[in-house]
C-alpha positions as CSV (number, residue, x, y, z in Angstrom):
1,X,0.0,0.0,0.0
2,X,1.5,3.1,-1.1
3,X,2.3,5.7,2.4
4,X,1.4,9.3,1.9
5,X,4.4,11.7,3.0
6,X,2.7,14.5,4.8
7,X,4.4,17.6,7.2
8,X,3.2,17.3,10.4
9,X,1.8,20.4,12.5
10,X,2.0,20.4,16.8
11,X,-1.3,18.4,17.1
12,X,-0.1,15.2,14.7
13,X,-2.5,16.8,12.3
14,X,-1.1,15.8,8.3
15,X,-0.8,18.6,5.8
16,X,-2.2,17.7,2.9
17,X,-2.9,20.0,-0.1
18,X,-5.2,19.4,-3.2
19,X,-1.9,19.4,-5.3
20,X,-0.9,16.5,-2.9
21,X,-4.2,14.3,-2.6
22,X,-4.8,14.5,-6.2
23,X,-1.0,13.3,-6.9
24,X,-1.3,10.3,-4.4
25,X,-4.8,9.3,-4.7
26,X,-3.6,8.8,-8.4
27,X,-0.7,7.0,-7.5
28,X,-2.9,4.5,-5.0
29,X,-5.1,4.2,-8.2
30,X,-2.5,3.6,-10.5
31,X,-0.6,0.8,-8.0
32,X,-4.4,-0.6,-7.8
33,X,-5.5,-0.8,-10.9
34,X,-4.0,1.4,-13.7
35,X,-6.8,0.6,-15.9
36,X,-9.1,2.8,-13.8
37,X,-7.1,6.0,-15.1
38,X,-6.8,4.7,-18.7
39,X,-10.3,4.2,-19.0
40,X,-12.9,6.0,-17.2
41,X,-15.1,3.5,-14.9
42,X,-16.2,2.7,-11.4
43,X,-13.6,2.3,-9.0
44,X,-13.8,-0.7,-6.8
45,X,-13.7,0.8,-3.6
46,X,-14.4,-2.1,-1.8
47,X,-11.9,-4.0,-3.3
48,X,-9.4,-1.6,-2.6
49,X,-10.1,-1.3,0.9
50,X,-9.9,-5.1,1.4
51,X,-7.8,-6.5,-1.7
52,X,-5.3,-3.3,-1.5
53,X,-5.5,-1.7,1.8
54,X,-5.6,-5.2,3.2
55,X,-8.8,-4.0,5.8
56,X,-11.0,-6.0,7.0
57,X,-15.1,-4.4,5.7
58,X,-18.1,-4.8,7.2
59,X,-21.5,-3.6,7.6
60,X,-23.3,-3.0,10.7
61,X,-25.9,-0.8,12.6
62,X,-24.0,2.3,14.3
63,X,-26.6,4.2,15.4
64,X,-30.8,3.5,15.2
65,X,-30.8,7.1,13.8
66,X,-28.4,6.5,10.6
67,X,-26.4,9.8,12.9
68,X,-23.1,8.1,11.8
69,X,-22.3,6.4,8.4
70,X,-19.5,4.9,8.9
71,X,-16.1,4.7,11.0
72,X,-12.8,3.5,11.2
73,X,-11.0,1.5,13.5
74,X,-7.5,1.6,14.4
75,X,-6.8,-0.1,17.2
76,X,-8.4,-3.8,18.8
77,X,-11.2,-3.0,20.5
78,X,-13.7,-4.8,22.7
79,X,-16.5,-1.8,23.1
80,X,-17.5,-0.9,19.7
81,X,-21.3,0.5,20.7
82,X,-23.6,-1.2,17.9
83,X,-27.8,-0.9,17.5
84,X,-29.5,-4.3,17.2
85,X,-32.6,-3.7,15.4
86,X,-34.2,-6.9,16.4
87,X,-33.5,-6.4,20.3
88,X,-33.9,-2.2,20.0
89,X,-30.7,-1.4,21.8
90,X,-27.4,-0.8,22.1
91,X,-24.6,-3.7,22.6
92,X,-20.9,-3.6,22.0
93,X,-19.1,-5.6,19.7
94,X,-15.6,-6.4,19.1
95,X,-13.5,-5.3,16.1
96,X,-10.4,-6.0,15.0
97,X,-7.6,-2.8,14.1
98,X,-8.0,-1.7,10.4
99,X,-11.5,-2.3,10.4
100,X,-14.2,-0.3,8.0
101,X,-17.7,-0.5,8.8
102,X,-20.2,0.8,7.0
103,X,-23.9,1.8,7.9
104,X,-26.0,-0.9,7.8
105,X,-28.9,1.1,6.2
106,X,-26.6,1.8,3.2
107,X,-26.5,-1.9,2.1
108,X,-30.4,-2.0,2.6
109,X,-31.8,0.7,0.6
110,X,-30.2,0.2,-3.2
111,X,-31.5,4.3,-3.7
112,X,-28.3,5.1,-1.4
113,X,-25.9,3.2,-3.6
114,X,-24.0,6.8,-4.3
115,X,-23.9,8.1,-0.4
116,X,-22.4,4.2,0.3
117,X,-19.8,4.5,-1.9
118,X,-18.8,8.0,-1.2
119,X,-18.7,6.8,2.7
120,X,-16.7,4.1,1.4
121,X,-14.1,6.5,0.3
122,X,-14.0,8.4,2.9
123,X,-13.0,6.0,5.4
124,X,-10.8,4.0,2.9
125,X,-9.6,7.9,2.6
126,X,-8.7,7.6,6.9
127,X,-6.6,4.6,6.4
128,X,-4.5,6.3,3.8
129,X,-3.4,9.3,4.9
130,X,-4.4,9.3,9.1
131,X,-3.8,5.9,10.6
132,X,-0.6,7.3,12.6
133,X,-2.9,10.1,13.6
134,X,-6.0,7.7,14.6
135,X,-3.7,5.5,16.5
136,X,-2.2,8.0,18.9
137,X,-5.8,9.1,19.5
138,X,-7.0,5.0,20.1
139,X,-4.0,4.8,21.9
140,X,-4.7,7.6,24.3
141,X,-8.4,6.7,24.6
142,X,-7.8,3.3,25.7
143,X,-6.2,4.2,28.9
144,X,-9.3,6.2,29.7
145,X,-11.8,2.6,28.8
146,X,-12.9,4.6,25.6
147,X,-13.5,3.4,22.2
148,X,-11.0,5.2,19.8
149,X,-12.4,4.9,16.4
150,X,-13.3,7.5,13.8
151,X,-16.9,7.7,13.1
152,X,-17.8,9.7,10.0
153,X,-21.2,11.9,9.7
154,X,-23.5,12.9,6.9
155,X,-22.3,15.9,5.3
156,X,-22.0,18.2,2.2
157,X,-19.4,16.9,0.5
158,X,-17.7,20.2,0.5
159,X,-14.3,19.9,-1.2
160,X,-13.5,24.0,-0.6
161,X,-11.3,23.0,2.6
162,X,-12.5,26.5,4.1
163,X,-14.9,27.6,6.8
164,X,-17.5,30.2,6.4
165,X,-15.3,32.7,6.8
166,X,-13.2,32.2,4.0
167,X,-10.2,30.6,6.2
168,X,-8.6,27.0,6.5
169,X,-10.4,24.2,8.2
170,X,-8.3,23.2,11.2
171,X,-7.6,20.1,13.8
172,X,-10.0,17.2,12.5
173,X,-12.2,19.5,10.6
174,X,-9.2,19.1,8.0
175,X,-8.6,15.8,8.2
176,X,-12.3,15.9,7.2
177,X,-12.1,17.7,4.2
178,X,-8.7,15.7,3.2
179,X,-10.7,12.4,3.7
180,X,-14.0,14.0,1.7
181,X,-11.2,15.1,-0.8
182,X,-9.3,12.2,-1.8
183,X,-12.8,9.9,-1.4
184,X,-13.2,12.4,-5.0
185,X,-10.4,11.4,-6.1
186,X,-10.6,7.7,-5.8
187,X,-14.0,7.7,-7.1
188,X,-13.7,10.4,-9.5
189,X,-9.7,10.4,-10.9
190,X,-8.8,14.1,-12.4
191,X,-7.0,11.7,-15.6
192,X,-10.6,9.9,-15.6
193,X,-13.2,13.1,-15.4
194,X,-10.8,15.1,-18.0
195,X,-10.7,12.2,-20.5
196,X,-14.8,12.9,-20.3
197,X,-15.0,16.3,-20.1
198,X,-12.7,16.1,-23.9
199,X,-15.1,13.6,-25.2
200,X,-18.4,15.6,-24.3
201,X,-17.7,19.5,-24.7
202,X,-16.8,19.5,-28.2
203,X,-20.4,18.4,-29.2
204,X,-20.9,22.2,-28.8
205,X,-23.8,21.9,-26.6
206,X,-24.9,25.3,-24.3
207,X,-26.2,22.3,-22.0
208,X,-22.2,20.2,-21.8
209,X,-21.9,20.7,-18.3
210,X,-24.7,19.2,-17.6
211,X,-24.4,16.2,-19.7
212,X,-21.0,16.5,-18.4
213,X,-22.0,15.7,-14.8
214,X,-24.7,12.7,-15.9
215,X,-22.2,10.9,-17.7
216,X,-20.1,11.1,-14.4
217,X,-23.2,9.9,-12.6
218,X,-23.3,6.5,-15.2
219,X,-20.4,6.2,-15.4
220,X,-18.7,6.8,-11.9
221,X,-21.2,5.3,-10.2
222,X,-21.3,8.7,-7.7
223,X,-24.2,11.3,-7.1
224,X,-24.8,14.1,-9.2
225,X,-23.8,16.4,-6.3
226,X,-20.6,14.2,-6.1
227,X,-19.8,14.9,-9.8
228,X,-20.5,18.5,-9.6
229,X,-18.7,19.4,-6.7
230,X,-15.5,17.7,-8.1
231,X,-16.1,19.2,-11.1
232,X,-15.6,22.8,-9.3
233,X,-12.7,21.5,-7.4
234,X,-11.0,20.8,-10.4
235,X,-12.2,24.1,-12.0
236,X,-14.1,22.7,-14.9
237,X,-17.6,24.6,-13.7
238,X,-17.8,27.7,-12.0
239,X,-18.6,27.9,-8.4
């Protein structure tokens, strides 16, 4: 599995650029399976988290409010709080270190094939470029009998990597964004989404961005918000 070099700030917290997620998630992609960049078509995310990344996947019920949609773990744990639909409560389960789990609801409801992916991504996206990070904080929560995984929200998948104000996302609101960034990448390769946009806009169409982004949708297998908000992040539509 390919490491991603990264300067570190005071907190442990990895600084990662656009520049630098685009370059590795390309390079994961291309150590993968370099047929994804030379010819536009669903990445196997889940084979790359267990086939590549070497992870072990599975799906379960985090919540019995779908409040989290996935999370990773990075360290053994014992007390791994789970929702048993069948009993209606909460009970712990044990999961091994480099563990994904996914949402249970996800895999239910074929209409959220798009968000399951993305999610997907995202926490394949944690155990590329954080696990050193997660560790240390598993690490540190185990002395105090907590569970130190990284559980992952719903959320605009806001590439931008700014607040409101216009300024940097800091802490683990960037390791957010990096993790939202280079599930984009994965999913959506630059290589991939430019070989499209080359075969689409010359039609000459006033309507080739949006043909654009449901081509992306068929052929991506991602939502059409997914596919236009990497399409801004790689300047091809206006914001």
């Amino acid at each position: 599995m390919m490491k991603c070099a990264s300067r570190l700030d005071a907190n442990g917290i990895p600084h990662l650029s656009k520049s630098q997620l685009e370059t590795y998630g390309e390079r994961v992609l291309r150590d993968f399976s370099p047929t994804i960049l030379l010819e536009p078509q669903p990445t196997d995310i889940d084979r790359l988290v267990t086939g590549y990344m070497g992870f072990n996947f599975e799906y379960q019920y985090l919540s019995n409010n779908q409040v989290y949609l996935g999370i990773t773990v990075f360290e053994d744990t014992d007390t791994l709080p789970v929702y048993i639909p069948e009993l209606n409560r909460a009970e712990f389960l044990s999961v091994k270190k480099n563990t994904i789990i996914i949402e249970g609801t996800l895999a239910d409801n074929p209409n959220l094939i798009h968000r399951e992916r993305f999610t997907v991504g995202h926490e394949a996206s944690h155990g590329l470029v954080h696990p050193e990070y997660y560790q240390r904080k598993a690490q540190i929560a185990s002395l105090h009998d907590n569970f130190g995984g990284i559980y992952s929200k719903p959320t605009f998948p806001d590439l931008s990597g700014v607040d409101v104000n216009g300024k940097r996302l800091q802490g683990e609101a960037w390791l957010e964004w990096q993790a939202n960034y280079l599930s984009s990448v994965l999913l959506m390769p630059r290589i991939a989404v430019k070989r499209l946009r080359n075969l689409i806009e010359p039609k000459g169409s006033r309507f080739w961005h949006y043909e654009l982004i449901q081509t992306m949708v068929e052929v991506f297998n991602v939502s059409e918000e997914a596919a236009r908000v990497r399409l801004v992040s790689l300047n091809h539509l206006p914001t």
